[in-house]
C-alpha positions in Angstrom: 65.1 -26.8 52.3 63.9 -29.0 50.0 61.9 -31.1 53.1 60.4 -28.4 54.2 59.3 -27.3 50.5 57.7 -30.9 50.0 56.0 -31.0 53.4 54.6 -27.1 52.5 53.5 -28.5 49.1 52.0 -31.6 50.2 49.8 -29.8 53.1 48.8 -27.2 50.4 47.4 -29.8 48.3 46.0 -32.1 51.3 44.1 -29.0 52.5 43.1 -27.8 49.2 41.8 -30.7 47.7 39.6 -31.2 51.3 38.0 -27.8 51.0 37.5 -28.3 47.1 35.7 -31.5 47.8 33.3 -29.7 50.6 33.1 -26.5 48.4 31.6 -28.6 45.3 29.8 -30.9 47.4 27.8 -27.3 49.1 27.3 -25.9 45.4 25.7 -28.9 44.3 23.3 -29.1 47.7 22.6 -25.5 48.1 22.6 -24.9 44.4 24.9 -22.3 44.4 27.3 -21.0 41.7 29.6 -18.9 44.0 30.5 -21.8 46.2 31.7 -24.0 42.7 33.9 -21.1 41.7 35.5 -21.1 45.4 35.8 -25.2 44.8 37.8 -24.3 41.7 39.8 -22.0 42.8 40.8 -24.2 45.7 41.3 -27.3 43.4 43.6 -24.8 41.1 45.9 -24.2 44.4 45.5 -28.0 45.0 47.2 -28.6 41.5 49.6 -25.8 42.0 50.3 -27.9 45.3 51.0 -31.4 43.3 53.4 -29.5 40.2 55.4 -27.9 43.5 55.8 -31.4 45.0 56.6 -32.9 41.6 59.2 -30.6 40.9 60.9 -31.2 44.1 60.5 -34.8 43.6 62.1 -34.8 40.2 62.7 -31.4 38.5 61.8 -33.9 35.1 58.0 -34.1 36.1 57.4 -30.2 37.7 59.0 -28.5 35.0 58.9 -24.7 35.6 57.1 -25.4 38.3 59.3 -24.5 40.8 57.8 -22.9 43.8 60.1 -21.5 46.9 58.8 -22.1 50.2 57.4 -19.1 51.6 54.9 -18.6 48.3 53.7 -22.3 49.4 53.3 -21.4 52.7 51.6 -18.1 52.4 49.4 -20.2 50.0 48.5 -23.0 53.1 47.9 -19.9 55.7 45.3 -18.8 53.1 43.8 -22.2 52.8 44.0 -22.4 56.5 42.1 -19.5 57.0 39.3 -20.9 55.3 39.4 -23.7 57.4 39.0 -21.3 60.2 36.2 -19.8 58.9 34.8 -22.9 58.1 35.2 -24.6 61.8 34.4 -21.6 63.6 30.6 -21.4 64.3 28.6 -17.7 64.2 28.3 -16.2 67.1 24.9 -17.0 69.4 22.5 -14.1 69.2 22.0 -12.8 72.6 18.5 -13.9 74.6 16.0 -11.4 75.2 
């Protein structure tokens, strides 16, 4: 189990940190505030991600940062659903 929980925690902070990065790179583009509080709440999970995979790694660095799997992975499908939103492009308005 504890493969699967560093794999989980690793993709959670991969994918966080990714969307972060694109969240606070928008807000400073577009100017808006709402976008840096979604980049800091996905950099938060991305740091939730690294005290998970430091804890598994050696339970000297984490702490009480223990985290059991399916909390990690409910947190990736989240993150992952933003990535669908983000891929997936609006629908085409229909021609007159």
């Amino acid at each position: 189990m504890e493969l699967l929980t560093e794999f989980i925690a690793i993709l959670l902070t991969g994918l966080s940190a990714i969307l972060a990065t694109i969240g606070a790179a928008a807000s400073r583009r577009f100017g808006d505030s709402r976008l840096g509080l979604v980049a800091g709440g996905l950099a938060f999970l991305a740091g939730i991600g690294v005290l998970a995979f430091l804890h598994e790694v050696s339970p000297l660095y984490g702490g009480p940062f223990e985290v059991a799997p399916v909390p990690l992975a409910l947190a990736v499908a989240a993150v992952a659903l933003l990535y669908v939103a983000l891929i997936r492009g609006r629908p085409k308005a229909p021609s007159p």
